[in-house]
C-alpha positions, 0 to 999 in steps of 0.5 A: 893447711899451710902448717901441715905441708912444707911448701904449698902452691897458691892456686891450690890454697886458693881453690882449697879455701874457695876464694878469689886470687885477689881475697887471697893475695891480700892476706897473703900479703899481710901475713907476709909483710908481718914475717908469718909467710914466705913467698917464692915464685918458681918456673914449673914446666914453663908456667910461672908458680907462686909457693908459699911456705910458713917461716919461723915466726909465723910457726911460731904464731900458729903453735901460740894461737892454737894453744890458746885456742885449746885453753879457751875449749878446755 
């Protein structure tokens, strides 16, 4: 999901993935803290947001993992 769109807002990969605002952040976090994923947190509207974006690395990551995935399948 997050691969396919530019910037992504964290309630809607939450409800997407039908997880908890805590299972989430911790991955989030961890994906974060490895340089996969960049978080902004934006007002939108007077509400704060939280945007998550995959940066180079983490597209990087992603392309490697499926490609190795698609050898694996044949």
């Amino acid at each position: 999901m997050l691969s396919a769109s530019g910037e992504l807002e964290f309630k809607l990969l939450r409800e997407q993935l039908d997880v908890s605002d805590s299972v989430l952040s911790k991955h989030i976090k961890s994906l974060e803290e490895a340089g996969y994923v960049a978080v902004a947190k934006r007002r939108d509207f007077g509400h704060r947001r939280t945007w998550l974006s995959l940066t180079s690395a983490g597209r990087g990551a992603y392309t490697e993992h499926v490609n190795e995935l698609r050898e694996m399948v044949g």
